[in-house]
C-alpha positions as CSV (number, residue, x, y, z in Angstrom):
1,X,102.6,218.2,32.5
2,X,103.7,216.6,36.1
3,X,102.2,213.3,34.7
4,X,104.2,213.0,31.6
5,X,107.2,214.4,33.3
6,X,107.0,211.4,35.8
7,X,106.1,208.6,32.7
8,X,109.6,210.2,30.8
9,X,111.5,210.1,34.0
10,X,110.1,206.5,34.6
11,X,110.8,205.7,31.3
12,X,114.6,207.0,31.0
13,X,115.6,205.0,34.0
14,X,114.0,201.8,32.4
15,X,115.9,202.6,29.5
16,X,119.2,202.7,31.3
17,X,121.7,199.8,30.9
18,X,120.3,197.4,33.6
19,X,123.6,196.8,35.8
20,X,124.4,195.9,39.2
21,X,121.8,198.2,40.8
22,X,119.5,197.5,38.4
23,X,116.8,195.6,41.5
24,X,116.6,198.7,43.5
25,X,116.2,201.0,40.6
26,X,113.2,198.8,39.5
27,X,111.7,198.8,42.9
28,X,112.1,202.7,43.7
29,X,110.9,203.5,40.0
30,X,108.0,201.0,40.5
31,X,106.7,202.6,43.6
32,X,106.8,206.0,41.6
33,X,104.1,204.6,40.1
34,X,101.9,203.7,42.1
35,X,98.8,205.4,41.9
36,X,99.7,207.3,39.0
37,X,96.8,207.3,36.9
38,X,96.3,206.7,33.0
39,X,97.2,203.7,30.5
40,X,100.7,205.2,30.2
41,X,101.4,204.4,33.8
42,X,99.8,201.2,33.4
43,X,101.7,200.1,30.7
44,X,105.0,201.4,32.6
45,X,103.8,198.6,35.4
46,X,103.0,195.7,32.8
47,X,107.1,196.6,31.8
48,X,107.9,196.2,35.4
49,X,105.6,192.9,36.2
50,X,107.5,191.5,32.7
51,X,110.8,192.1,34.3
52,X,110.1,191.6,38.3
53,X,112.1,188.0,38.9
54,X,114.2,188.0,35.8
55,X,118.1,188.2,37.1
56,X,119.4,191.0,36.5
57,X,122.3,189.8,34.1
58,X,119.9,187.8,31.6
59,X,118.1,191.3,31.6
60,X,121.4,193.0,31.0
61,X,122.4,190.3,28.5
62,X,119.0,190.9,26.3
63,X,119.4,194.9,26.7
64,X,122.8,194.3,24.9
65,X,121.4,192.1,22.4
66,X,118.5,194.3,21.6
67,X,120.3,198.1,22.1
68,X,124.1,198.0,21.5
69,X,124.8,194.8,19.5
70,X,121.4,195.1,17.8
71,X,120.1,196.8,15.1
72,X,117.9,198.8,17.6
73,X,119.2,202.1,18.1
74,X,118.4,204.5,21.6
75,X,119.8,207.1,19.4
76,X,117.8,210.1,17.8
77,X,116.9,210.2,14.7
78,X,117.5,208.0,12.1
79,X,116.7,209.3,9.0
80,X,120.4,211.2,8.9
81,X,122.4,209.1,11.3
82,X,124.3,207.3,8.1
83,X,125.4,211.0,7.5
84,X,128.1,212.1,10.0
85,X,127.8,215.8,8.9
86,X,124.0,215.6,9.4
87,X,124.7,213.1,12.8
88,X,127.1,215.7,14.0
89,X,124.8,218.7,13.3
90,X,121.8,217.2,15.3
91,X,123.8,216.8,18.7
92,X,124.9,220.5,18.1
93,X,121.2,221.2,18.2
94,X,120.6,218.6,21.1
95,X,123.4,220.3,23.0
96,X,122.0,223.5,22.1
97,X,118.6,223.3,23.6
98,X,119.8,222.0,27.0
99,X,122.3,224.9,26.9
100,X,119.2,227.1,26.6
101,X,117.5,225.6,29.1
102,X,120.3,225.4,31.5
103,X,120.8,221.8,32.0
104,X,123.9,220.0,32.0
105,X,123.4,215.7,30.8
106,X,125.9,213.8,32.2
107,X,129.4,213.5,30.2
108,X,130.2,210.8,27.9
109,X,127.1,210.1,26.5
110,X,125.8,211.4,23.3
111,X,123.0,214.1,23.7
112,X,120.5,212.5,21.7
113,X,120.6,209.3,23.6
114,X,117.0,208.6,24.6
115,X,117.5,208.1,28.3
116,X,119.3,211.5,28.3
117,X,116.0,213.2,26.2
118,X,113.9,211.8,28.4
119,X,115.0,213.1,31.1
120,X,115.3,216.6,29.7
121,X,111.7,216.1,29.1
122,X,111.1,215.5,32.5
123,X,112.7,218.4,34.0
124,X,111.5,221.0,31.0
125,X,108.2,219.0,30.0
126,X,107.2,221.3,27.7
127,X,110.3,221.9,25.3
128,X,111.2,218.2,25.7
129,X,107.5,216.9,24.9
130,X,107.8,219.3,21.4
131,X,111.5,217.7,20.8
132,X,110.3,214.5,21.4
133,X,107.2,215.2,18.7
134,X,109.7,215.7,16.1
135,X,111.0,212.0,16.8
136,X,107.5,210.2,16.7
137,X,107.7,208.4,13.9
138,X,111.1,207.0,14.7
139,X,110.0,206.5,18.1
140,X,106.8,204.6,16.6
141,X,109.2,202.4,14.4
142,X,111.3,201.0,17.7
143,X,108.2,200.3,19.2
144,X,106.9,198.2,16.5
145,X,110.1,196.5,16.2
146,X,110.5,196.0,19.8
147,X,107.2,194.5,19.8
148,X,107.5,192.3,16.6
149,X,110.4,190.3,18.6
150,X,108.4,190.8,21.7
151,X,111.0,192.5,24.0
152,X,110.0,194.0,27.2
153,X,110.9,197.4,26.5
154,X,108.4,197.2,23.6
155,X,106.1,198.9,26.6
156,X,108.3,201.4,27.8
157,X,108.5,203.1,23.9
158,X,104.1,202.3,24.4
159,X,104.6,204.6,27.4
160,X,106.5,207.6,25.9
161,X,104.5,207.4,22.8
162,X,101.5,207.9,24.1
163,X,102.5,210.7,26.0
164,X,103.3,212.3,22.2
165,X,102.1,215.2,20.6
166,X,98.8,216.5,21.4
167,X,96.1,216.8,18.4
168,X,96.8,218.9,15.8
169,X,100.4,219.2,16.3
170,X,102.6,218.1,13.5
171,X,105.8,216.0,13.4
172,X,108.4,215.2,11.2
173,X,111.7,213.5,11.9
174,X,113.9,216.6,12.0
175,X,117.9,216.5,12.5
176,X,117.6,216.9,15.8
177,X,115.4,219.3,17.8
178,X,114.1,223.2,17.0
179,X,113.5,225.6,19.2
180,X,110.5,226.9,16.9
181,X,107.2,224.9,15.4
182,X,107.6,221.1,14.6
183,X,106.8,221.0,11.1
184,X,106.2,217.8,9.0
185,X,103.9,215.0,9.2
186,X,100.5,214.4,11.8
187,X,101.7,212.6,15.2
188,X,99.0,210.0,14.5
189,X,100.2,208.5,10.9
190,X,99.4,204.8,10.9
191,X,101.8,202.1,10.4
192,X,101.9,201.6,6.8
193,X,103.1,205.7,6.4
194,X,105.9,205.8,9.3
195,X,107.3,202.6,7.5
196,X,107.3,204.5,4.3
197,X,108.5,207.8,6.1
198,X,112.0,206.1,7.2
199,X,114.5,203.8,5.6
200,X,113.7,199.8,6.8
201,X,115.3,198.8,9.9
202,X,116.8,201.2,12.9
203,X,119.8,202.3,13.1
204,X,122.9,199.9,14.9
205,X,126.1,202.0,16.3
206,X,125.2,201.9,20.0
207,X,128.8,201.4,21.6
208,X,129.1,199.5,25.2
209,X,128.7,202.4,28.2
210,X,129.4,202.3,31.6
211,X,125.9,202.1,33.6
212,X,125.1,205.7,35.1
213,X,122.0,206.3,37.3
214,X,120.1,209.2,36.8
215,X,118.1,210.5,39.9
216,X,115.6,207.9,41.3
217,X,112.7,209.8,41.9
218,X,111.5,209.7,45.9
């Protein structure tokens, strides 16, 4: 669990809008993970050798491109996001389980924003591992369309996808998360199925935000 709580927390502040501080964020989130064994960690590096010596506005410029005036959506789920009845029901749930387990996101940023589940995952590693489960096969479609136009952040959705749902649990892109058993389709469907489980393409709608750090792990 303390492993895939530091890959998520790694992972959210990748995720983050890369602004001003963007170089020291890199470098203190780097040394985080140092040492850290497994290929999810490894692949967290690769990210971080892919980025080390870009400036930090090009960086900024491609995460815009890619995440808000994209069709690439950091936004959970998909499958009901056309639907603002359904869209507004799942950040009730979102809102709900961090209610439960006492944590408050930052304001002015929708709950189901990835960054923000991520690091809800981080600090309650078990309940956000099983919300994230529910997600995997629209987490599986960002990172093969990350990866078909060969962005960097193809990696960092590697990273949290590996750290997915152990054997044997089932998935299904839900509304937004449960707080009982994930119920739907095996974690480990191949390609060719999670195409056919979601409509093509990812959702767009990201609107500009103002950067906010989370906490840089020490």
């Amino acid at each position: 669990m303390k492993h895939t709580a530091a890959i998520h927390r790694a992972a959210a502040l990748f995720l983050q809008h890369p602004g001003p501080h963007w170089p020291e964020r890199l470098r203190l989130t780097r040394a985080s993970l140092t040492g850290l064994p497994g290929d999810e960690a490894e692949i967290l590096r690769r990210f971080c050798d892919t980025v080390t010596g870009l400036p930090q506005q090009e960086l900024a410029a491609r995460y815009m491109a890619t995440f808000v005036r994209g069709r690439h959506s950091l936004h959970l789920p998909c499958r009901t996001d056309a639907d603002g009845r359904h869209r507004a029901a799942s950040q009730l749930r979102w809102q709900r389980l961090y209610r439960e387990h006492h944590w408050q996101p930052p304001a002015g940023e929708r709950p189901d924003f990835l960054p923000l589940v991520l690091e809800f995952s981080a600090r309650h590693p078990a309940a956000g591992r099983r919300a994230l489960a529910e997600h995997r096969a629209t987490l599986e479609l960002l990172r093969m369309a990350l990866a078909e136009c060969r962005s960097p952040y193809a990696d960092v959705l590697a990273a949290i996808c590996r750290t997915g749902a152990p054997a044997g649990q089932t998935t299904g892109d839900a509304a937004g998360p449960t707080t009982g058993h994930a119920a739907g389709h095996p974690a480990g469907l191949p390609p060719e199925e999670l195409r056919a489980e979601l409509p093509a393409g990812l959702p767009a709608g990201l609107s500009p935000r103002r950067e906010r750090l989370l906490a840089v792990p020490n």
